[in-house]
RONUZA-838781 format. One line per 2 residues: number of its first residue (from 1); their letters; for each residue z, y, x of C-alpha. Coordinates in pm, whole numbers. Each point is the difference from the previous one (the first is absolute). Layout:
! residues N
NUM> A> Z Y X; ...
END
This chain:
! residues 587
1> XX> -6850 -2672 11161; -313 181 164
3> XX> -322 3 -228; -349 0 86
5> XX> -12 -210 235; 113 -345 110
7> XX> 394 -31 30; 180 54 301
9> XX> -74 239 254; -325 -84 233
11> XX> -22 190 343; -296 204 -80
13> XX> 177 170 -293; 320 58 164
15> XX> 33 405 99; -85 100 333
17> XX> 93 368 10; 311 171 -132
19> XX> -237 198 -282; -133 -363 -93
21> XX> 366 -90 -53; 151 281 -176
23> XX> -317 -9 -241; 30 -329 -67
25> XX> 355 3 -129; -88 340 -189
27> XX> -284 -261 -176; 256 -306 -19
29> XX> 247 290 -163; -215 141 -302
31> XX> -187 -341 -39; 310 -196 -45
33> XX> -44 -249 226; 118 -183 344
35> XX> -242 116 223; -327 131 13
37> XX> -286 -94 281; -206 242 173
39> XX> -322 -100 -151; 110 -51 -365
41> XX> -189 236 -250; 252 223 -158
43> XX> -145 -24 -332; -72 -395 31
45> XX> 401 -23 64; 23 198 -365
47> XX> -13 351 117; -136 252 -256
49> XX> -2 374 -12; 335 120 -86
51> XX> 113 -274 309; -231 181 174
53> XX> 175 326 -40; 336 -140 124
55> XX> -137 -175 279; -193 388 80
57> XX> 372 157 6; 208 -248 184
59> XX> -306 24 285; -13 361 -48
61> XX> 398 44 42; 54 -271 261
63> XX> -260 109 281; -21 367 -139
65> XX> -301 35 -76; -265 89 -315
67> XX> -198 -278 -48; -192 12 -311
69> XX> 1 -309 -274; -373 -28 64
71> XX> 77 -114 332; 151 -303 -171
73> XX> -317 -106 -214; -200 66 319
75> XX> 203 -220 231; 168 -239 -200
77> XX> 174 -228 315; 274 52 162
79> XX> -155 -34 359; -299 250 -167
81> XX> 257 244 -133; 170 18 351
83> XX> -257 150 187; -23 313 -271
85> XX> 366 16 47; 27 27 344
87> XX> -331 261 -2; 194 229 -235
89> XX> 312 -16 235; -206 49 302
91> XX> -52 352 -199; 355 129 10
93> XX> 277 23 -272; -155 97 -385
95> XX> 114 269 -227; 267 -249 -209
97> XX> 91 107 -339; 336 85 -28
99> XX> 291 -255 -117; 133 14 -248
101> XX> 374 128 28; 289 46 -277
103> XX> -60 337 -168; 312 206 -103
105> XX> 125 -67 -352; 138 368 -14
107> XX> -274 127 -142; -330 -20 -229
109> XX> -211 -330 51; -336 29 -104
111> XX> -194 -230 -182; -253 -269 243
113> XX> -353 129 -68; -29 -350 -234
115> XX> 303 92 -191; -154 356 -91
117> XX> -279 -154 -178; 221 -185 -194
119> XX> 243 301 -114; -306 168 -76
121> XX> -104 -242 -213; 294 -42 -172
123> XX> -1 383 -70; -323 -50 -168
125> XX> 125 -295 -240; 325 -17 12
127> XX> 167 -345 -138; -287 -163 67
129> XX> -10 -413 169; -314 36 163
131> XX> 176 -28 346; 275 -233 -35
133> XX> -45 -283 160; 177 -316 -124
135> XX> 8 -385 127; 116 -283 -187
137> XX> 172 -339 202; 83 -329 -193
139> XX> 342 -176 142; 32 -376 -3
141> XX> 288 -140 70; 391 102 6
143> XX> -18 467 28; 308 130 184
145> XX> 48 276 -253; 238 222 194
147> XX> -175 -103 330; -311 137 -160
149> XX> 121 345 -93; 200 37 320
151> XX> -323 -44 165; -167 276 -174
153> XX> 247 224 51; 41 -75 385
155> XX> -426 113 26; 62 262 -210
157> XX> 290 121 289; -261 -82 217
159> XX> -285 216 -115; 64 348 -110
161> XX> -347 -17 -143; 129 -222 -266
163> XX> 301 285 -59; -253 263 28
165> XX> -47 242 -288; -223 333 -77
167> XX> 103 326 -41; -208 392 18
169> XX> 223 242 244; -166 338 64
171> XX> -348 -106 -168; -8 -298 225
173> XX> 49 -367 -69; 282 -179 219
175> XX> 142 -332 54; 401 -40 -175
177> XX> 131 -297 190; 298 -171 -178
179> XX> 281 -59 290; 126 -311 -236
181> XX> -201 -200 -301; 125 -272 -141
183> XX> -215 -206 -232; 109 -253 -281
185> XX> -248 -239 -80; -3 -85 -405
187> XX> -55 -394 -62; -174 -65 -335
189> XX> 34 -343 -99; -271 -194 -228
191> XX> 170 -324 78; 56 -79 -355
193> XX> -354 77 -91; -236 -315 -50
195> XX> -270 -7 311; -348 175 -192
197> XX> 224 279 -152; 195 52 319
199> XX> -274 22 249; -175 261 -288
201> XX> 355 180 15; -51 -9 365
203> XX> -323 163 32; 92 303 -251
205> XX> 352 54 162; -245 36 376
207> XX> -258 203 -223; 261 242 -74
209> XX> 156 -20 364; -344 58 124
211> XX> -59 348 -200; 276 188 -23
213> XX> -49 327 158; 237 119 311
215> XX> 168 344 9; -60 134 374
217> XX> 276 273 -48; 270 -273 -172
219> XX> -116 -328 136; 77 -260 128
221> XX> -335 -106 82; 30 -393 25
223> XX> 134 -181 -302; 70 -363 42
225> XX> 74 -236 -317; 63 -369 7
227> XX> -129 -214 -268; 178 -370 -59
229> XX> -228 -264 -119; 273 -253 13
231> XX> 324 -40 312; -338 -121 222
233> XX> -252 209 -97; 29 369 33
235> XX> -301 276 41; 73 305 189
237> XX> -191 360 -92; -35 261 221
239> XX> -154 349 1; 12 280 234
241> XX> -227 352 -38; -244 22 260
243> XX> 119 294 132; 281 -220 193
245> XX> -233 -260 1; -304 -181 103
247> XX> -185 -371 38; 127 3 340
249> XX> 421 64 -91; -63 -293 -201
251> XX> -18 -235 246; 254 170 150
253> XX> 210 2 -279; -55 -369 -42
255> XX> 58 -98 340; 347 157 -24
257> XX> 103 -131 -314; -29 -369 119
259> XX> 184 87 380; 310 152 -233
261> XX> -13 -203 -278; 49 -292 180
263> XX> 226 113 193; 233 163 -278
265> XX> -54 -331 -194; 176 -173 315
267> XX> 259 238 8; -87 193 390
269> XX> -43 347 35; -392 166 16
271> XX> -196 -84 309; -206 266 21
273> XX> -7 303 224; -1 366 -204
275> XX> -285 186 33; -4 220 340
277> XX> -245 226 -265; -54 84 -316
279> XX> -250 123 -272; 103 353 32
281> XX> -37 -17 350; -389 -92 4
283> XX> -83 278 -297; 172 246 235
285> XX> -193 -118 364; -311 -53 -244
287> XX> -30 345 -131; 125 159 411
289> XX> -295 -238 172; -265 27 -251
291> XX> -85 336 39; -224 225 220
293> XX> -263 -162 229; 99 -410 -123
295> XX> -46 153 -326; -335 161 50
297> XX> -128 -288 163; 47 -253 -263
299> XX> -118 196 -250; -327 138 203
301> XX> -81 -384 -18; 66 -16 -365
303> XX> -190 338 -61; -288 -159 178
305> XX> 26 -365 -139; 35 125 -405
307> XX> -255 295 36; -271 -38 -299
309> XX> 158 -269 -110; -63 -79 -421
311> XX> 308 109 -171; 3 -278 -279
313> XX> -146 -347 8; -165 -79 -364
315> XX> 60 -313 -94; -163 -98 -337
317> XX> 326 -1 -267; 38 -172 -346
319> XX> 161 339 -165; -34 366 98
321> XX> 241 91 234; 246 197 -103
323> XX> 72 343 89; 291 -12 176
325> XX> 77 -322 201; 186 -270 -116
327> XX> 204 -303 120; 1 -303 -267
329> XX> -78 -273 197; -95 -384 -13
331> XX> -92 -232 263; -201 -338 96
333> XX> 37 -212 275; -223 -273 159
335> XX> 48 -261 273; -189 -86 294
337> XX> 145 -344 162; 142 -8 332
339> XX> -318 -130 166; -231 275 -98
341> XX> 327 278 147; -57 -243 348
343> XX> -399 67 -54; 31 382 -50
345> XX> 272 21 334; -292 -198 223
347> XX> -277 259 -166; 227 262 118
349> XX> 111 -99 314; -388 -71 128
351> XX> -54 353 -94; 294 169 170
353> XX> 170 96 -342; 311 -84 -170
355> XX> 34 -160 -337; 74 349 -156
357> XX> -340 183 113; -208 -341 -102
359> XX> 171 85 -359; -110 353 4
361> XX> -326 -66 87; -58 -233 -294
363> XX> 188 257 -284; -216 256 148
365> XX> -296 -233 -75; 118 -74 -347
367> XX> 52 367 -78; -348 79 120
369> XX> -92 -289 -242; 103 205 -299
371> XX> -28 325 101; -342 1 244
373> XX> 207 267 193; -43 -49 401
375> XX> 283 240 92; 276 -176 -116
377> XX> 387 116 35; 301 -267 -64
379> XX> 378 106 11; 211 -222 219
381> XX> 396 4 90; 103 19 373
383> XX> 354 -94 80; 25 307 202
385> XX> 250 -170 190; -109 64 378
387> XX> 321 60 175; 251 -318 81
389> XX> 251 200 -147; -55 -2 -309
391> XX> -139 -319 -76; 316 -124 -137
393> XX> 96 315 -242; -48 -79 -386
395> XX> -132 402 -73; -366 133 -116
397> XX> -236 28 327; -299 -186 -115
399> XX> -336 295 -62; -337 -35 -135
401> XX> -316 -1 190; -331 56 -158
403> XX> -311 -309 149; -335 169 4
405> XX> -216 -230 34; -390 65 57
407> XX> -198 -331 -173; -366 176 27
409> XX> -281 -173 173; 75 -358 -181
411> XX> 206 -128 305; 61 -341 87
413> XX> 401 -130 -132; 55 4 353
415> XX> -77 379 69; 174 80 -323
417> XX> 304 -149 152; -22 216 328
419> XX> -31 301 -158; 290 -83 -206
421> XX> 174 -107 318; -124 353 156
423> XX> 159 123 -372; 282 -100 102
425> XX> 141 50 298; -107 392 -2
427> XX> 279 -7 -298; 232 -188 165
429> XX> -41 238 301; 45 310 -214
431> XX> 236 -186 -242; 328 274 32
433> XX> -146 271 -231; 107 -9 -333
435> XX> -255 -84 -290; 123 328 -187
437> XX> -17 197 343; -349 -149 7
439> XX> -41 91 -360; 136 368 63
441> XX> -244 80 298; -321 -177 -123
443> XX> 59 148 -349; -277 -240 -141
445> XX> -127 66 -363; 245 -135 -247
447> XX> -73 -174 -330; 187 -42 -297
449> XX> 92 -351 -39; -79 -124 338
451> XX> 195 -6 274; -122 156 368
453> XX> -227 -110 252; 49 -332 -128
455> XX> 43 -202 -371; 11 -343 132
457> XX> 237 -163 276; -7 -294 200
459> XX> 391 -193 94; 15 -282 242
461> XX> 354 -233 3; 94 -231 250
463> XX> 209 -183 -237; 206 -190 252
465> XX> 78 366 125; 255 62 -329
467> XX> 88 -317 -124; 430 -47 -104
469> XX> 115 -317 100; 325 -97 23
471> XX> 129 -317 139; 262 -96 -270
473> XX> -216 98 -279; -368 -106 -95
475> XX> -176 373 -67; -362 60 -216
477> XX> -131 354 -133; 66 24 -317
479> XX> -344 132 -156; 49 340 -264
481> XX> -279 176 -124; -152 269 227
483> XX> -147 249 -274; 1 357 229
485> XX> -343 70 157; -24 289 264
487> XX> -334 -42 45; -326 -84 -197
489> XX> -14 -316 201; 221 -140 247
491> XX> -45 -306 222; 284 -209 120
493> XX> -35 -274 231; 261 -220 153
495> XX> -32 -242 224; 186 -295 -39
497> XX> 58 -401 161; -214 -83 -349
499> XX> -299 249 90; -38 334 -164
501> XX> 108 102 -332; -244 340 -108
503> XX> 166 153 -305; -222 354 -134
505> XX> 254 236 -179; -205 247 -218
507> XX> 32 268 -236; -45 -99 -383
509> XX> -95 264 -118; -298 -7 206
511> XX> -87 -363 16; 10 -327 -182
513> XX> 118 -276 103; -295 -209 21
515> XX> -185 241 249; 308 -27 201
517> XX> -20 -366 -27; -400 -12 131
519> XX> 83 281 248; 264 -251 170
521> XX> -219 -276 -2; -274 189 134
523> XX> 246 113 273; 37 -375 103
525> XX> -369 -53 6; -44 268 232
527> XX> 292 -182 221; -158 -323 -5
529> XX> -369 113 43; 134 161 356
531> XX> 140 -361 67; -299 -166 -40
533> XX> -268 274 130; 191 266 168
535> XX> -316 119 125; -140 67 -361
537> XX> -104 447 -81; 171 141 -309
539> XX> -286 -32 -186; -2 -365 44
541> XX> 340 -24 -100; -53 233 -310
543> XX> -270 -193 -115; 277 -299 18
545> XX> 224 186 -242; -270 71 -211
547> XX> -112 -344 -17; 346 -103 -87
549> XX> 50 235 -244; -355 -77 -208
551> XX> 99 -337 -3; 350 69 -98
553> XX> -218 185 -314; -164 -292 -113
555> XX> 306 -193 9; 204 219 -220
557> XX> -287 45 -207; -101 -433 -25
559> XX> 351 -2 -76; 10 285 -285
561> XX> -280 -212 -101; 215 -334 0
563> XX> 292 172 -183; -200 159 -251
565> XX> -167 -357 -87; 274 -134 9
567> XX> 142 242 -250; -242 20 -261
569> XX> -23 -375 6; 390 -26 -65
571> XX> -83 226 -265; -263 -203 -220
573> XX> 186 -250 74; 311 116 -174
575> XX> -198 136 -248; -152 -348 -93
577> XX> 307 -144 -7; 195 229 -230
579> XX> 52 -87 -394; -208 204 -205
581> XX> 141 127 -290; -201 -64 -347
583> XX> -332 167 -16; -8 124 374
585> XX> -326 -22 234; -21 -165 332
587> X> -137 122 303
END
């Protein structure tokens, strides 16, 4: 089905060159659909950023060329995009990175640049859970048991990341990689529990599934466990350390699990092509291509882009923080129906951002809001996933990037989102350099407590982008408490057929809940108030908050008011009522 536009094919969008052609299929191809016309908006047909970047590499690799991902935001039509295509062939053959290739397995394989920071870490704080990464998925209906551990075991032959552990040779961290692992999954059964007491067994059997530690030098690092309910209600738990792992492998991960599961459940063999790559591959290419001058470049940009920046942003606490950082987390989440997601896409889309940058722009209001800073830095995650080859490993590529973003001059909503669309596609251009590289070079002043460059982090989902469905079996997360915070504040968004859920994960021992709860809601504000006025400065919109949150004031204090009326009148009451005993006063 083509989207977009009207269906069926009219003349006028049909291709009329062989680049028009090939880059419409490329489109059709990462979009998921039929077809796509020549004057459909990428981003109107659901494109975002990280589609962006594999729609960048297949054009890169197909016409051989280096087109950048700006070009993308810039010309955002097929029959637009064409003409900077066939400009940047007119110019000869580019510089291509290399492929990847199969490294030898004779000898030491290094660590990926994202798996280093990990080991280090775990150096640091050993047995720690800080980085495992666990999911939870509710099965309705009748669970091939065998089916679903053959299954496991057949990605886990598929991905040596997944039979990948750690080991120090010569001073150096390298990659062990298990020829054979075979993996029983344990089945606890609560079926003879009554429902409240079962669901409550439930939650503490995923709690402690959730949080215990991995042993990089032992492993394995994935651990699956099957819960039973009753025979049609099962919950699956898995966890795998993020140094084989990332938000990305998940989807892969899932989207594997239902191909084999279904067809082990049917009794036929795997469908699915091995991997013509594999994790140790790309942290061998990585560390022989990202070197020299594509090294220095990247981080000349970075050098540049984080120079002066502040090194902590203060936001106001309910308790000291302490002196070494911490990670006992909480969270709160918040809804935002499915019409006002549709309102935010059309804001963005009339100002030549995506979804993600209109998001930025309003937390980087809302941290202004409470910190009166201008120069504001957020964390994000970038799938770091820019070569077709690997986008269907399950292994740890996804880095950091640090989003300065310059708020002075009480800009318009509008210009905040440019500059964080500006923000953002320097990173994305300069995205290959490792956060700790970046941390190594720029050597910017560390504080106890606080992590670098940035303390607060902004994650955007695409939820449809990981769900597990299976066809013979009805499939729901399974909700367990998410109590680890790696940041003072971190922002996750996903966007969903319902609209956007907006859940803040903080640090307790920094902040209550009920600032989290008005920091949230304030968030929201800001997302409506660039519905409704898009046009509005900061100031306006700060004024907004602070409106709201006076009158939120005199509510809770009318209704401290109400309560303690109401309490001192239960009180005479009772005490008129009561029996006195012989000889005793009234009130």
């Amino acid at each position: 089905r083509r989207r977009g536009g009207e269906e069926g094919e009219r003349e006028e969008e049909r291709a009329r060159t062989p680049v028009e052609e090939l880059l419409a299929g490329i489109w059709a191809e990462v979009l998921g659909l039929d077809q796509a016309g020549i004057h459909d908006d990428f981003f109107i047909l659901g494109g975002h950023s990280l589609m962006a970047t594999q729609v960048i590499s297949r054009i890169n690799e197909a016409f051989n060329i280096t087109l950048p991902l700006r070009a993308l935001f810039d010309l955002p039509t097929v029959s637009e995009l064409a003409g900077a295509v066939e400009a940047e062939m007119s110019l000869g053959p580019a510089v291509q990175r290399p492929p990847i290739e199969p490294a030898p397995r004779d000898g030491q394989l290094p660590l990926s640049f994202a798996q280093q920071r990990m080991w280090v870490f775990d150096q640091l704080v050993p047995g720690s859970d800080v980085y495992n990464v666990p999911f939870a998925v509710r099965l309705s209906g009748s669970l091939d048991v065998d089916a679903f551990e053959r299954t496991f075991n057949e990605v886990i032959r598929r991905h040596e990341s997944l039979r990948t552990t750690f080991a120090t040779e010569g001073g150096r961290p390298v990659q062990i990689v298990a020829e054979r692992l075979e993996m029983g999954i344990p089945l606890v059964d609560l079926s003879g529990l009554l429902q409240p007491e079962q669901t409550a067994e439930a939650r503490r059997i995923a709690a402690r599934h959730n949080h215990r530690p991995f042993d990089l030098i032992k492993g394995p690092l994935i651990r699956v466990c099957i819960v039973r309910l009753s025979e049609l209600e099962h919950v699956a738990l898995v966890n795998m350390h993020h140094i084989i792992s990332d938000g990305w492998s998940i989807g892969v991960l899932h989207r594997e699990i239902v191909i084999l599961y279904e067809a082990f459940a049917a009794g036929l063999p795997s469908p699915l092509k091995d991997p013509v790559i594999q994790y140790p591959d790309y942290a061998v290419w990585e560390r022989l291509w990202l070197q020299g001058e594509v090294l220095e470049a990247q981080l000349s940009y970075w050098k540049a882009r984080l120079s002066g920046a502040p090194p902590v942003l203060d936001l106001p606490t309910d308790r000291p923080r302490p002196a070494t950082q911490t990670f006992n987390g909480a969270s709160i989440s918040r809804h935002l129906p499915r019409p006002s997601l549709d309102a935010l896409r059309e804001v963005s889309r009339r100002n030549g951002v995506t979804l993600f940058m209109t998001l930025l722009a309003a937390f980087d209001a809302l941290l202004h809001y409470h910190t009166g800073r201008t120069d504001i830095i957020v964390g994000v995650d970038i799938a770091n996933r820019g070569r077709v080859e690997v986008e269907d490993l399950i292994g740890f590529f996804a880095n950091q990037l640090a989003l300065r973003v310059d708020l002075s001059g009480d800009p318009a909503f509008t210009d905040i989102q440019k500059r964080a669309r500006e923000t953002a596609l320097g990173a994305y251009a300069n995205q290959d350099v490792s956060f700790d590289k970046l941390i190594e070079v720029l050597k910017p002043v560390r504080i106890p407590g606080r992590s670098p460059l940035f303390q607060v982090k902004l994650v955007h989902q695409n939820s449809r982008k990981s769900e597990l469905s299976i066809s013979s079996l009805k499939t729901a997360r399974f909700e367990s408490d998410v109590d680890v915070a790696k940041f003072d504040l971190l922002l996750n968004v996903i966007e969903g057929e319902e609209g956007l859920i907006n859940t803040l994960f903080y640090n307790k021992d920094l902040f209550d809940k009920g600032r989290v709860e008005r920091m949230l809601a304030q968030y929201d504000t800001i997302l409506l108030a660039a519905v409704a006025q898009p046009e509005s400065r900061l100031s306006a919109l700060m004024e907004i908050l602070a409106d709201a949150e006076r009158q939120q004031q005199m509510t809770e204090r009318e209704e401290f008011k109400d309560a303690r009326r109401r309490m001192l009148k239960d009180l005479k009451s009772r005490a008129v009522k009561a029996p006195r005993a012989k000889g005793e006063v009234g009130l």
